[in-house]
GUKELO-466416 format. One record per atom (N, C-alpha, C): x, z, y. Coordinates in steps of 0.02 Angstrom, whole numbers, plus 50000, padded with zeros to 5 digits. Layout:
N
XZY/...
END
This chain:
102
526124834349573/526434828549543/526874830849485/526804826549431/527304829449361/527804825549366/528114827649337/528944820649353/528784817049272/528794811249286/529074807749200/529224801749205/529484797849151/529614791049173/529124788349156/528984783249177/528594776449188/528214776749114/528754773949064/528404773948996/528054777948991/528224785748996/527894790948973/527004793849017/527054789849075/526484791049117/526224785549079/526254780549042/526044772449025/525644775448949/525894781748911/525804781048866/525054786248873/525364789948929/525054796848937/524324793948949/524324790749008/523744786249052/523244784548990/523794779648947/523484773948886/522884778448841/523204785748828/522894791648780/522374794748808/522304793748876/521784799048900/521164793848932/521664790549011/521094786749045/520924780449018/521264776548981/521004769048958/520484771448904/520694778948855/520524778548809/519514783048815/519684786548874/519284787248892/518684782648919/518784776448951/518514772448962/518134767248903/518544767248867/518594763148818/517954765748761/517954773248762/517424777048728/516744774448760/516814777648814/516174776648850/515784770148855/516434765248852/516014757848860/515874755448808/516194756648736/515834755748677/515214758648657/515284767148682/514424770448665/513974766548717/514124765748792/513614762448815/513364755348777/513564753748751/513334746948714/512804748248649/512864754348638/512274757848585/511544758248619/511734757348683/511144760748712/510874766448691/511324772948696/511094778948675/510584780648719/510024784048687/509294786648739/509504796348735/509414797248792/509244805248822/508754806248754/508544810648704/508124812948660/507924820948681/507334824748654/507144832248668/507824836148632/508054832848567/508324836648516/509104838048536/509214834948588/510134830848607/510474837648616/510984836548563/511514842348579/512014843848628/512304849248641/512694849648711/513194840748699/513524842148636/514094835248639/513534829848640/513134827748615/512754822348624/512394821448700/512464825448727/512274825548816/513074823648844/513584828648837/514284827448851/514104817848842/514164814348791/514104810148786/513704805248815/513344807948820/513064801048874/513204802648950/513424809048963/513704810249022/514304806249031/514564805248966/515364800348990/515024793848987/514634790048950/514294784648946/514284784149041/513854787049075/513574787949112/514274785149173/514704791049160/515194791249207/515674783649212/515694782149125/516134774849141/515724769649150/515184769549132/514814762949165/514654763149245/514894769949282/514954768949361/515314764149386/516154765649338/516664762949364/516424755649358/516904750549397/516934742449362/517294740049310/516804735549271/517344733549237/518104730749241/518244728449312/518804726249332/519234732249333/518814739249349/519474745949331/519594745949249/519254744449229/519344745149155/519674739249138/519634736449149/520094730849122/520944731449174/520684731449223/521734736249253/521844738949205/521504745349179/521844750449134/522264749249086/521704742749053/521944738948981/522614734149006/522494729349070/523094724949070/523624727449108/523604730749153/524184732849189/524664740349154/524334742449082/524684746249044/524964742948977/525404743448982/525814740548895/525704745448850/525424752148851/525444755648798/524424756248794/524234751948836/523504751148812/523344747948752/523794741048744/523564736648698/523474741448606/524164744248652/524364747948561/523834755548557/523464757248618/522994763148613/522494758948592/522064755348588/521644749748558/521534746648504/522334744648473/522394742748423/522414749248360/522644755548389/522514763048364/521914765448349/521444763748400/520744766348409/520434761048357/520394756348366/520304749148297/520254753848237/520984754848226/521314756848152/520924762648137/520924767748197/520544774448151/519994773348138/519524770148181/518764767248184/518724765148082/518964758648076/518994757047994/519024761747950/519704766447964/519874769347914/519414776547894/519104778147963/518454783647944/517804778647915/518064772447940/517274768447906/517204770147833/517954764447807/517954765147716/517944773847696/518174779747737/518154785447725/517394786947681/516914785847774/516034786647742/516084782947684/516094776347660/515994771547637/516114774147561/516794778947570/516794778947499/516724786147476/516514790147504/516424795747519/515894799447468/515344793747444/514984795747390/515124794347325/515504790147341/515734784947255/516224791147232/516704796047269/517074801047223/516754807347181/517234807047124/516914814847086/516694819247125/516154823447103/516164830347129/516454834247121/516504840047168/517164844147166/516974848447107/517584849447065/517454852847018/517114850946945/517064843746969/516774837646897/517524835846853/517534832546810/517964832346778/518564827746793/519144829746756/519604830146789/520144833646844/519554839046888/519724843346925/520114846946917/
END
C-alpha cells in the first residue's frame, strides 16, 4: 500500500487506469486485424485492445465518473490527439531543412 491523499491517487488512477482504458477502447473501435507483418508494439496493442474490451463498459465508465481528475485526463487526451493531428497536417506544408531562410 502507498500512502497518498485522495487527490493524488485520483490523479494517479486518472493517468494510468482510465487512461489506459480509454486507449484500448478507442483502438478497439478501429477494428485493428492481427496481420503476418505486426510489430512487437502493434501486437502489445491489440493485446491491450484485447484486455480492455474484457473489462465492462460499466468499469470503464466508474473510472471516468467516480474520478474528478478523469474528466480533465480526457479532455488532455482530446487536446494532444488535435494538436499531433494539425502537427501531421502541417508537417509537409514547412520548408525543408536547410531551404531558405534557414
Amino acid at each position: 500500500m502507498v500512502k497518498m491523499t485522495c487527490e493524488r491517487h485520483d490523479e494517479l488512477a486518472a493517468g494510468s487506469q482510465f487512461v489506459t482504458h480509454l486507449t484500448g477502447r478507442l483502438l478497439g473501435r478501429l477494428g485493428l486485424p492481427h496481420n503476418p507483418i505486426a510489430t512487437q508494439g502493434y501486437r502489445a496493442l491489440l493485446q491491450l485492445v484485447d484486455n480492455t474490451q474484457k473489462d465492462s463498459f460499466d468499469l470503464f465508465y466508474a473510472l471516468y465518473s467516480h474520478n474528478p481528475a478523469s474528466s480533465q485526463t480526457l479532455a488532455d487526451f482530446a487536446k494532444a490527439f488535435e494538436e499531433l493531428r494539425a502537427e501531421l497536417q502541417g508537417f509537409g506544408a514547412r520548408p525543408a531543412a536547410g531551404g531558405p531562410g534557414q
